[in-house]
C-alpha positions in Angstrom: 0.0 0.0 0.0 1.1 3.6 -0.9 0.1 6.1 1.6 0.6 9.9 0.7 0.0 12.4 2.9 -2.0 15.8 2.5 -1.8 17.5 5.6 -3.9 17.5 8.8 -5.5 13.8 8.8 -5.9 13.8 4.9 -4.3 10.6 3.8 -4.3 8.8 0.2 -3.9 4.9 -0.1 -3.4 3.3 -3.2 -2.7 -0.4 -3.6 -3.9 -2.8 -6.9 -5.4 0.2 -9.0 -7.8 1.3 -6.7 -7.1 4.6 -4.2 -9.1 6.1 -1.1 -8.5 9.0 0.3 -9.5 9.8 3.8 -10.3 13.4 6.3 -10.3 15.0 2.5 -10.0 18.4 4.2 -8.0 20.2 1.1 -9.8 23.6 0.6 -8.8 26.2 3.7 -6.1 23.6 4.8 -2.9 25.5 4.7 -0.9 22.5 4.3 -2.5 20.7 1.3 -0.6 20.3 -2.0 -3.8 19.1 -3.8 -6.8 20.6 -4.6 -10.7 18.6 -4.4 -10.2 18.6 -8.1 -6.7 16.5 -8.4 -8.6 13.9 -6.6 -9.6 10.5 -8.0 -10.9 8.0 -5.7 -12.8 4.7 -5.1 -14.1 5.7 -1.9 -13.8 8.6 0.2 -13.7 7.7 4.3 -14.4 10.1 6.9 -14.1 9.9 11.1 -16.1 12.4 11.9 -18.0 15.7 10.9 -16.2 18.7 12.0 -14.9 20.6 9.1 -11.4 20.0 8.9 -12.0 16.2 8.4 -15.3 16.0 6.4 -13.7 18.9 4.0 -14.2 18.4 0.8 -15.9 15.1 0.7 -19.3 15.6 -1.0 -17.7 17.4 -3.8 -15.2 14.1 -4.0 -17.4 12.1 -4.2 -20.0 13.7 -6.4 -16.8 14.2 -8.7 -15.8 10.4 -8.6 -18.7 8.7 -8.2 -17.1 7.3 -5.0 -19.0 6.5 -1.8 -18.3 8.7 1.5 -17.9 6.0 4.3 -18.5 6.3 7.6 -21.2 6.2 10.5 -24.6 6.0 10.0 -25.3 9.3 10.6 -23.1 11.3 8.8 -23.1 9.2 5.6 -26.8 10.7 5.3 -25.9 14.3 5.7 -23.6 13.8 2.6 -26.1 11.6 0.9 -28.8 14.8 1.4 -26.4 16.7 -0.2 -25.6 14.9 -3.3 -23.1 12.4 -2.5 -22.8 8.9 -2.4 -22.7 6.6 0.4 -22.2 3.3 2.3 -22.8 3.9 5.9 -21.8 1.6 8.5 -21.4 2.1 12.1 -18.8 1.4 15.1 -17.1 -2.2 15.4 -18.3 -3.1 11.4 -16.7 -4.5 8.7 -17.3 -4.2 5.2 -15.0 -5.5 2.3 -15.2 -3.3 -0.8 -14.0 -3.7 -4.6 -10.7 -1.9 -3.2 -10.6 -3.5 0.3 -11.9 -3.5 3.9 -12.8 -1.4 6.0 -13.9 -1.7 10.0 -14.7 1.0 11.9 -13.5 1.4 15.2 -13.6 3.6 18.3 -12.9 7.2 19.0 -13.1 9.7 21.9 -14.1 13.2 20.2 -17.0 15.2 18.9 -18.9 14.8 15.3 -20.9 18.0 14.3 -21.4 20.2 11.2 -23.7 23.2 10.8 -26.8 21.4 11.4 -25.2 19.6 14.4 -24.7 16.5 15.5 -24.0 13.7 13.1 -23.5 10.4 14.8 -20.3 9.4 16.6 -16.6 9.5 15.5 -14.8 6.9 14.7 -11.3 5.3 13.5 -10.8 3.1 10.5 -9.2 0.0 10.0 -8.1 -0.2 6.1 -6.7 -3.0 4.6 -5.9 -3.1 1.3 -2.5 -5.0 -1.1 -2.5 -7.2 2.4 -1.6 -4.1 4.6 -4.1 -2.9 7.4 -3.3 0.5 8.4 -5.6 2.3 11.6 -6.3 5.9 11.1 -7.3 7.3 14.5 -9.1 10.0 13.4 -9.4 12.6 16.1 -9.1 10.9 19.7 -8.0 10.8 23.0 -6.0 8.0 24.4 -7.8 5.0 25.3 -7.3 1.6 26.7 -9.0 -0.7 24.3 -6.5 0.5 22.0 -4.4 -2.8 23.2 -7.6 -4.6 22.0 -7.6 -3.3 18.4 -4.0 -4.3 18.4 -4.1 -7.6 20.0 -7.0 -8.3 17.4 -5.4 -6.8 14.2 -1.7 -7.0 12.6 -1.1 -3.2 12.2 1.2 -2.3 9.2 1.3 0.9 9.8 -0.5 3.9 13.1 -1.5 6.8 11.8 -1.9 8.7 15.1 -2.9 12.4 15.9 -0.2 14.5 17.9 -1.5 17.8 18.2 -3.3 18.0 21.6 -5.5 20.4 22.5 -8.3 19.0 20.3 -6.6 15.0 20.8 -3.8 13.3 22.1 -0.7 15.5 22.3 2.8 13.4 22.1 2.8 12.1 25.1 -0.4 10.0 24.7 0.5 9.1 21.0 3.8 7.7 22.2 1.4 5.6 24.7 -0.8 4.5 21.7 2.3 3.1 19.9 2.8 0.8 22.8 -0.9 -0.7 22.9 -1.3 -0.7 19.8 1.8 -3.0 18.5 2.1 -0.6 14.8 4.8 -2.1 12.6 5.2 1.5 11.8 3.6 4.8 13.1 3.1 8.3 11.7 2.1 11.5 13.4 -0.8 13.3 11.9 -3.3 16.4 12.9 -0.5 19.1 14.0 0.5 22.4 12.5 -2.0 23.4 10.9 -3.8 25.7 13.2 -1.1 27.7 15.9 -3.3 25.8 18.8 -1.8 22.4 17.6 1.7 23.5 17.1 3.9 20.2 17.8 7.4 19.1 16.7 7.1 15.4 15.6 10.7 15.3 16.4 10.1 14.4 20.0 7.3 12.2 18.6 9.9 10.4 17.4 12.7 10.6 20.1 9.7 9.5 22.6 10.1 6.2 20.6 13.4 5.4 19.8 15.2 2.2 20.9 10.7 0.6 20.7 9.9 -2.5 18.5 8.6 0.3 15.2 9.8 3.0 12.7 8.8 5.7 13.0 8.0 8.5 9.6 7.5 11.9 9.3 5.8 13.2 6.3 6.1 16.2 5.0 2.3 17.5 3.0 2.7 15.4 -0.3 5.5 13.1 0.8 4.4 9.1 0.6 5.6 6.1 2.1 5.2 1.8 1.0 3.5 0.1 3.9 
């Protein structure tokens, strides 16, 4: 699997010909490289509905024909709006044309302007035989050591920023329950309040059992 990241949360996997990208916030990030209209997709997966994660996904999807996945809930506010959809809901699986996904916990918020839309989650992706768990936005929790006792993790992509999730100190505490092969730091510096230097992300886990990888907005890495 090739993983390419856009800033924020905003990851793009590719594996076999098919691609996904996920958190497509591209318009107002400052970080992006990519605009909604370089995008072409399969599927477009979102955690949650706040607006730097949901971005730019109706207009994706309308654009590709691609399904927004997610909870229940928020698959229907971008179904209302024109989008496509296959909505699921926490602890499912579904396996796709490109792959499966299972959704898992997370501790945060999910609302847009008409409010709440369902719970956030995390996703489990597999695809080309590599399972990679986006967070999404969270806080550290204990059944983390579940989802990695139940799942072979290729590769962590874990929010750093605090403030709004886990800051480094808690994402240095997810590496260890959740047994990545490899882990990336995600959802910092973009906004001043989630200013972080994934430097010490990385120091915080030297001489531990995984590699860890900075990207830089566009860089990508093989699972």
């Amino acid at each position: 699997m090739k993983l390419t990241y856009q800033g924020h949360s905003c990851f793009i996997a590719e594996a076999e010909g098919h691609s996904v990208i996920i958190d497509p916030f591209l318009n107002g990030n400052p970080l992006a490289k990519i605009k909604p209209s370089d995008v072409k997709v399969d599927a477009v997966l979102v955690t949650h509905g706040h607006a730097d994660h949901l971005g730019d996904a109706v207009e994706i999807s309308k654009k590709n024909n691609a399904p927004v996945i997610g909870v229940f809930e928020l698959v229907n506010y971008c179904t209302v709006k024109g989008a496509s959809g296959h909505a699921m809901h926490i602890g499912g699986s579904h396996t796709f044309p490109f792959g499966r996904v299972k959704l898992t916990i997370a501790h945060h918020g999910s609302t847009t302007e008409v409010g709440a839309v369902g719970n956030p989650c995390g996703f489990l992706l597999t695809m080309g035989g590599k399972t990679v768990y986006h967070a999404g936005d969270t806080g550290l929790f204990s059944d983390m050591a579940l989802i990695g006792e139940i799942n072979t993790i290729d590769c962590a992509l874990l929010p750093i920023g605090d403030n709004y999730t886990m800051g480094i100190e808690d994402a240095i505490r997810a590496v260890g329950l959740l047994k990545p092969k490899m882990a990336v730091p995600m959802h910092y510096n973009t906004f001043d309040v989630i200013k972080q230097d994934p430097e010490s992300f990385r120091k915080g886990l030297e001489g531990k059992p995984v590699k860890v990888k900075i990207l830089k907005p566009g860089e990508s890495l093989e699972v």
